[in-house]
C-alpha positions, 0 to 999 in steps of 0.5 A: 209251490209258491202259496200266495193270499188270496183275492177275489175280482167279482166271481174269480178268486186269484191266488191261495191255491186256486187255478191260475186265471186267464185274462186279456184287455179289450184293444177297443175304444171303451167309449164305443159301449157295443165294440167293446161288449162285443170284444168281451164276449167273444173273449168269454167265449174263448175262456177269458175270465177277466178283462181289462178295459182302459179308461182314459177320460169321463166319456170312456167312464160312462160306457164303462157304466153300461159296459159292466151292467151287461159283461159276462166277466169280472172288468178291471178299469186301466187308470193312470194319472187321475185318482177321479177317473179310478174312483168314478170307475169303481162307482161304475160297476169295475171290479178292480183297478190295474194303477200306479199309485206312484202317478195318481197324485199324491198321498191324499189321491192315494188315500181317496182311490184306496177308501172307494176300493174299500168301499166297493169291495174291489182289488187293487194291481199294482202294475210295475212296468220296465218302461215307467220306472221312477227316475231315481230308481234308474239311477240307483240301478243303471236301468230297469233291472229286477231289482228296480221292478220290486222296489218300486213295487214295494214302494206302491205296496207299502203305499196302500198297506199304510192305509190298511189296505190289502186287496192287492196283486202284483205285475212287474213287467218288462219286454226282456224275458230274463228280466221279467223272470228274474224280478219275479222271482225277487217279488215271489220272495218278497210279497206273499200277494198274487202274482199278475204274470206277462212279458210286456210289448212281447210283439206280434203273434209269433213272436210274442207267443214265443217270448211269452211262452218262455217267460211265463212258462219258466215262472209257471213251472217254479210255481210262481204265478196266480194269474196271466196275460199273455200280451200280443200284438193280435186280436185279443182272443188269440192271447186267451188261446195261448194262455190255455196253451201255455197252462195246458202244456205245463198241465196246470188247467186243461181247455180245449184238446191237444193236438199232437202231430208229428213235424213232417219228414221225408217218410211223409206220404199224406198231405200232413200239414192240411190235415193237421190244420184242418183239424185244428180249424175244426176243433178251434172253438172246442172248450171239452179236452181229449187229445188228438193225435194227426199223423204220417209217419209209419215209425212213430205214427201208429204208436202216437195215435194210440196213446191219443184219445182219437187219433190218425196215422196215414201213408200213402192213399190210406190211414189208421184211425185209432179210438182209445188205443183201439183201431176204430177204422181204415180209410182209404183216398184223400185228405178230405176222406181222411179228413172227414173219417177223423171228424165222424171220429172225434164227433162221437168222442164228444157225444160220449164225453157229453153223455157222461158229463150228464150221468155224472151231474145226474148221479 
């Protein structure tokens, strides 16, 4: 396990040995102050602990003000090209700065954005893309390859080390998943600072998914990695979704149940995929995880339902519903019956999970 230093945006620290920290980027105009507070919420909500607004000129700076005095999050201001607009964000309330220092302005910019970063106590990530890379770079390495992605990395490092400045996170992304994967690896030997995960341009929900998955997941499961994103061409919310997913699955950090269902056969005798995803829906804006295990098989069903925390194994007109390995109950009739049974279910589970949350606050 990869054992990075460590860093602190608001309330969140990254790296040294802390969970890995989910984080999306508003999709709103951030000059529209109300839309954007709103996509932040509703991102909290989801779990997000930070979030990336971009800042592209003085108007987007003066909501950004207002944004920060009300986010329930931490909020990093995207700037490119302007040293004035990174400085006036920090002034309005960002907690850090995703740039590249390569396209602020020069070394006296540079050093203007690093000594207001001091001062407000903010991170700086230095965000390596495969799509902007320096141009002698492109040559020196016939292209965007891994090796391009961590010398242009270093370069911006030593940038803000020269000026004593430390606070810094790493991102060096490309939308070719075992490009991205290889140049992290490079920088994992290269940087002790933290690592900002995510496969860029990845595409739309499915396909991003994915080749996010993919991609931070290898990385996640070497032990390389302090922070993610996973980037959709969707709403926002989703990207928080699958990082939980992502962290779940390699059982780094639990949010929300899992749901184990079997994938259908010809032995299938119930409406599986509508009680799956009617599960699924109902348990969507759940953050107490247990497993729950929906499924119609007589094979494998009744074993995977007992090892679920809850669980359910139909046939034909009737199913099973298993509680902590014990048969809790019968039901007889259709998905909505079997449906409803299952939720009477998985509603008591979390009465008790809540109850002992109590206790033990309380003990």
């Amino acid at each position: 396990m990869r054992k990075s230093k460590t860093i602190s945006i608001g309330n969140v620290q990254i790296g040294g040995g802390a969970p890995v920290v989910v984080q999306s980027m508003t999709n709103t105009d951030t000059r529209d102050a109300e839309a954007t507070l709103l996509q932040i919420a509703r991102l909290a909500e989801a779990g997000c602990e930070l979030a990336r607004v971009a800042v592209p000129d003085e108007e987007a700076v003066t909501a950004l003000k207002r944004i920060c005095a009300r986010s329930p999050l931490p909020l990093i201001a995207d700037i490119h090209f302007s040293s004035q607009l990174a400085v006036s964000s920090l002034e309005a309330g960002a907690a850090a700065l995703r740039i590249n220092p390569g396209n602020i302005g020069g070394e006296a910019k540079v050093r203007r954005v690093v000594d207001a970063a001091k001062v407000h106590k903010a991170s700086i990530r230095i965000g390596v893309n495969s799509g902007s890379l320096e141009k002698d770079l492109l040559r020196q390495y016939g292209g965007p390859a891994p090796k391009a992605l961590v010398e242009s990395a270093l370069r911006h490092v030593r940038m803000l080390e020269r000026r004593a400045f430390t606070d810094i996170k790493i991102s060096l992304k490309s939308s070719d998943v075992p490009s991205m994967v290889a140049a992290y690896r490079l920088a994992a030997q290269r940087f002790d600072y933290p690592l900002h995960l995510g496969v860029t341009e990845a595409g739309t929900l499915l396909r991003g998914l994915v080749k996010s998955a993919v991609g931070i997941g290898i990385l996640l499961s070497e032990g390389i990695g302090d922070t993610i994103r996973v980037s959709l061409t969707h709403d926002p919310v989703q990207e928080v979704m699958a990082a939980y997913r992502i962290l779940s699955a390699l059982k780094l950090r639990q949010r929300g149940p899992d749901i184990i269902a079997c994938p259908t056969c010809g032995r299938t005798e119930i409406d599986l995929i509508g009680l799956a995803e009617a599960v699924e829906e109902k348990l969507g804006g759940v953050s107490e995880y247990f497993t729950v295990a929906v499924m119609g098989c007589v094979v494998n069903g009744p074993g995977e339902a007992r090892e679920a925390d809850v669980g359910i194994a139909g046939g034909r007109g009737k199913a099973v519903i298993f509680r902590k390995g014990n048969v809790s109950r019968s039901v007889s009739g259709d998905r909505e019956e079997m449906l409803r049974a299952l939720s009477e279910e998985i509603d008591s589970l979390r009465r008790e999970i809540g109850d002992n949350a109590i206790i033990q606050k309380n003990s």
